[in-house]
C-alpha positions in Angstrom: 5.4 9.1 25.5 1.7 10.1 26.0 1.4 11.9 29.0 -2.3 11.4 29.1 -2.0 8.0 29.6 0.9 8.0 32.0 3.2 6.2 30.2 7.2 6.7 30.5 10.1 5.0 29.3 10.9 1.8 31.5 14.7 2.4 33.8 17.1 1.6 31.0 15.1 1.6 28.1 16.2 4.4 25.5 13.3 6.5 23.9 13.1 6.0 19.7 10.3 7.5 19.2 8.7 10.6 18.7 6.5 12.2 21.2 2.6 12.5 20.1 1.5 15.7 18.7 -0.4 17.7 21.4 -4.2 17.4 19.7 -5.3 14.6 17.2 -7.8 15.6 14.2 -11.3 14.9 15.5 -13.1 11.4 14.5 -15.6 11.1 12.1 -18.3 8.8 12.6 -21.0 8.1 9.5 -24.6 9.1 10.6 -25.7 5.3 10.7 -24.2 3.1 13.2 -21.2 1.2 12.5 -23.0 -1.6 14.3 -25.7 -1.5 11.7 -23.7 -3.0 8.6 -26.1 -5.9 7.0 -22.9 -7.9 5.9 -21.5 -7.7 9.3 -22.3 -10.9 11.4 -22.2 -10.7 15.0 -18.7 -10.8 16.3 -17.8 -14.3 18.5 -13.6 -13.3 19.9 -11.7 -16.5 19.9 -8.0 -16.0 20.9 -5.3 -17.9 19.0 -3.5 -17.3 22.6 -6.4 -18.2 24.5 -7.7 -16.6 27.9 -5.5 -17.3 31.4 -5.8 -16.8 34.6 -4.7 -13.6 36.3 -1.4 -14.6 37.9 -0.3 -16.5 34.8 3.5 -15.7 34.7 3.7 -17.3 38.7 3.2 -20.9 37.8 4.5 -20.7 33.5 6.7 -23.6 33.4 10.0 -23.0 30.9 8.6 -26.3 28.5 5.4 -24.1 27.7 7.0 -21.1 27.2 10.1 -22.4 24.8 7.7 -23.6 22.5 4.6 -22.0 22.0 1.9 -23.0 19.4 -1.4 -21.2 18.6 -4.4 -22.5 16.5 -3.4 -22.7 13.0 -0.1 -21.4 13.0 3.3 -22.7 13.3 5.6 -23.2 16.4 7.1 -20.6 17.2 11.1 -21.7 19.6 12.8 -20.1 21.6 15.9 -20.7 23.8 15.5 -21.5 27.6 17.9 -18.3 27.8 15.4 -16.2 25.6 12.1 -18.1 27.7 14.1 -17.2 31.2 13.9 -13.6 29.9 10.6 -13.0 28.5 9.3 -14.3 32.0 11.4 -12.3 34.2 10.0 -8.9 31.8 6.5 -9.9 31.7 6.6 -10.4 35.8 7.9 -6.8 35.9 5.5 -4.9 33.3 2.1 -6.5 34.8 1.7 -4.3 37.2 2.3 -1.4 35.0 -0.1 -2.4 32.1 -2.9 -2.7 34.7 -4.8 -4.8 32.2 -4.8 -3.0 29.3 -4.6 -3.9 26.3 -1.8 -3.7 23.8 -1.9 -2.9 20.1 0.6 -3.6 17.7 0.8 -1.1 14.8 3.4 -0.9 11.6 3.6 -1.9 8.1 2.2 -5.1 6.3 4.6 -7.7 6.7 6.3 -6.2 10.3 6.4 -9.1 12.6 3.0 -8.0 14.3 1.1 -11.2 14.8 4.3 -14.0 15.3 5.6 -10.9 17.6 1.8 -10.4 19.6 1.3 -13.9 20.2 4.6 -14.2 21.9 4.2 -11.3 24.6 0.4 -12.7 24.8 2.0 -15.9 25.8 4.3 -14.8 28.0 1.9 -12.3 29.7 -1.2 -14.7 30.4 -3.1 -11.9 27.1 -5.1 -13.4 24.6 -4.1 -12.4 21.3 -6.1 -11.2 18.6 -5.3 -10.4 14.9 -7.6 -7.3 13.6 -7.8 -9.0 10.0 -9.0 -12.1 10.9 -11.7 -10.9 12.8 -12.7 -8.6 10.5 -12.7 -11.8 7.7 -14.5 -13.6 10.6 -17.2 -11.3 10.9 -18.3 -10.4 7.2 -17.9 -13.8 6.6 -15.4 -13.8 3.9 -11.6 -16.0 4.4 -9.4 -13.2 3.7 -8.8 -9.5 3.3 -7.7 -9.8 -0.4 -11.1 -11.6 -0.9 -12.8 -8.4 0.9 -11.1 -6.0 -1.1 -12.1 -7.8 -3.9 -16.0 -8.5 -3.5 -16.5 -5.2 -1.8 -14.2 -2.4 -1.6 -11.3 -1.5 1.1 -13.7 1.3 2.3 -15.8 -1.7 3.2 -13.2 -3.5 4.8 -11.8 -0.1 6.5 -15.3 0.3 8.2 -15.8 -3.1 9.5 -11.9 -2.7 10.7 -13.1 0.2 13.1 -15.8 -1.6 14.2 -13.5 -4.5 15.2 -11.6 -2.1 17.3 -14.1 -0.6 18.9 -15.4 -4.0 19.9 -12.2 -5.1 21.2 -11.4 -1.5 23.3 -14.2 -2.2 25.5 -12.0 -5.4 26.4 -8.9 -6.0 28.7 -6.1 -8.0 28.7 -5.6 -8.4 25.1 -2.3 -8.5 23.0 -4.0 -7.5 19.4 -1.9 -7.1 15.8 -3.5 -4.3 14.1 -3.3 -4.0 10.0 -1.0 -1.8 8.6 -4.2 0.9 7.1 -5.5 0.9 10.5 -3.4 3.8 12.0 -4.9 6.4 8.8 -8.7 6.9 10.4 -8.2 8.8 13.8 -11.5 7.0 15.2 -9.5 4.2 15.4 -6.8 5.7 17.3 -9.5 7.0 19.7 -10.2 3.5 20.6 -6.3 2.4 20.7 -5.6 5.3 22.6 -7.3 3.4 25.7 -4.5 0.8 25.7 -1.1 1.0 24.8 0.0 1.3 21.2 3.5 0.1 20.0 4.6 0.5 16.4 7.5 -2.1 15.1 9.2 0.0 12.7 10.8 -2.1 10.2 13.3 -0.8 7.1 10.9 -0.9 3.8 13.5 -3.1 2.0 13.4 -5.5 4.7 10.0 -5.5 4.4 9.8 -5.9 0.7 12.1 -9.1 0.6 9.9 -10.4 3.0 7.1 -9.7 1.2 8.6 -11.0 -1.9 9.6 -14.1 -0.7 6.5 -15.2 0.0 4.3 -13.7 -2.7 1.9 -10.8 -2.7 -1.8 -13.1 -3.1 -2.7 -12.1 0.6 -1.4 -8.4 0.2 -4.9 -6.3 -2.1 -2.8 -3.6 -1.2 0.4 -5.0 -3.2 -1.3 -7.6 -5.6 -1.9 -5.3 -8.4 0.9 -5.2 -10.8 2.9 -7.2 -12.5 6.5 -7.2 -13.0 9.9 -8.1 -10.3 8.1 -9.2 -6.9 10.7 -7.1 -5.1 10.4 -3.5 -6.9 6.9 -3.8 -7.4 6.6 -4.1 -3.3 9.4 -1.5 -2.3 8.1 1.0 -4.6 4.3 -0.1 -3.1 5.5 0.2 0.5 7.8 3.4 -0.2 4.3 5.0 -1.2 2.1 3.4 1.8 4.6 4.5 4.2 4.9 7.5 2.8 0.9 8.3 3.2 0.9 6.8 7.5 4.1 7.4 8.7 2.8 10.5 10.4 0.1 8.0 11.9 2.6 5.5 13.1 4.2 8.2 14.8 1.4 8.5 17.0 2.0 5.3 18.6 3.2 5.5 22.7 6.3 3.9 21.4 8.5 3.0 18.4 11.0 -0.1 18.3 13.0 0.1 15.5 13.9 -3.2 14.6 17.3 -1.7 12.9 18.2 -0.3 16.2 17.6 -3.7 17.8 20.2 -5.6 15.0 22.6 -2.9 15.4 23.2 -3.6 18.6 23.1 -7.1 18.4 25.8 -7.2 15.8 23.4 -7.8 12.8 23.2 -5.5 9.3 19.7 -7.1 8.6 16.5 -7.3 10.3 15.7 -10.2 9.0 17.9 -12.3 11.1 16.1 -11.3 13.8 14.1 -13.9 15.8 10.9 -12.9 16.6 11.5 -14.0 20.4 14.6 -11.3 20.2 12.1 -8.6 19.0 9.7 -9.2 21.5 12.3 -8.8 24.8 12.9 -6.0 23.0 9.5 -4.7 23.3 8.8 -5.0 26.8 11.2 -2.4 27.3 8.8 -0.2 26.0 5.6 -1.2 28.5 
């Protein structure tokens, strides 16, 4: 892992990854200030997770952590086994995260936000989703809608601005979208925190992706033709262009790894409660 910021695999947790290259292309910043976008309204954070106190884990009780539910999203369950677990590796990492913040990084479609919400839970973090706030503060509901009216340069721009905002903060869980990695300003404001990438096969990804439809995706919602080939061949070409970015990230949890050794061909039968022990042995 990143020497620079003193991070090292946890006792017992296996390294997947690839180290960071020594040396990142230098940032580019445009001459105006980022914070001087017209369309940009003035950015007000509200956590889905919501702010706790700083001993949170102490006094969690197991009924609020089996079933956790954050504004405008779905329940998310977990066993009493799996909440048992998640407490016992959030006491430990505390300590070592010293407040920083966390940023999820990977593919559209990865797991990032059902994922970040749970360590956020579990670790007293808010949590914050990069794409909302960026629909928050332009004004517009959602990304596609962005792309559409302006241009993903736009959206790119305000994206960094987001970030920057956000790494001036502490104690935050945040899902990052899947372009974010591909301007190095943005990793310069990551690279204060911790950055985790949830690698996840491109097929996986793809039925995913298909199942639900490609409306929220700009990225993907282009063609026409089978919903499945039309993302793989998509993603193959995304991943393709930030791979090299991902691998930037402090550390990398392959989510095939994690099915292999639980006995599983596919991913997809992975619970996002499973995933997220699995992360923490990365802090």
């Amino acid at each position: 892992m990143d020497a620079g910021l003193g991070l090292r695999p946890r006792p017992g947790a296996a390294w997947t990854g690839r180290r960071k290259p020594q040396g990142f292309p230098p940032a580019t910043v445009p001459a105006a200030r980022l914070d001087q976008n017209p369309a940009r309204r003035p950015l007000v954070l509200r956590s889905d997770a919501g702010s706790r106190s700083t001993d949170p884990i102490r006094g969690a009780s197991l009924k609020g952590l089996c079933c956790h539910k954050s504004a405008g999203t779905e329940k998310v369950h977990y066993s009493a086994d799996e909440a048992l677990v998640l407490k016992q590796k959030a006491e430990d990492v505390l300590p070592y995260l010293n407040d920083r913040c966390v940023y999820l990084v990977g593919m559209m479609g990865s797991g990032k936000t059902t994922v970040g919400k749970i360590i956020a839970e579990v670790l007293g973090y808010s949590f914050f989703d990069s794409d909302k706030l960026v629909e928050q503060s332009v004004g517009i509901p959602s990304v596609a809608e962005i792309f559409q009216v302006h241009s993903e340069a736009f959206f790119r721009d305000n994206e960094s601005e987001v970030l920057r905002d956000l790494s001036s903060m502490h104690r935050l869980i945040v899902a990052t979208g899947g372009g974010a990695v591909i301007r190095p300003i943005n990793w310069s404001y990551m690279r204060k925190g911790l950055t985790i990438w949830l690698d996840v096969p491109l097929d996986a990804l793809a039925r995913r992706i298909a199942a639900v439809g490609t409306a929220s995706r700009p990225l993907l919602h282009q063609e026409s033709g089978d919903p499945y080939a039309k993302a793989y061949a998509k993603l193959t070409a995304l991943f393709e262009q930030r791979m090299d970015s991902y691998a930037n990230a402090d550390a990398r949890v392959s989510l095939e790894n994690i099915a292999l050794k639980q006995g599983h061909n596919d991913v997809n039968v992975l619970t996002p409660s499973a995933i997220a022990i699995e992360v923490f042995e990365y802090f």
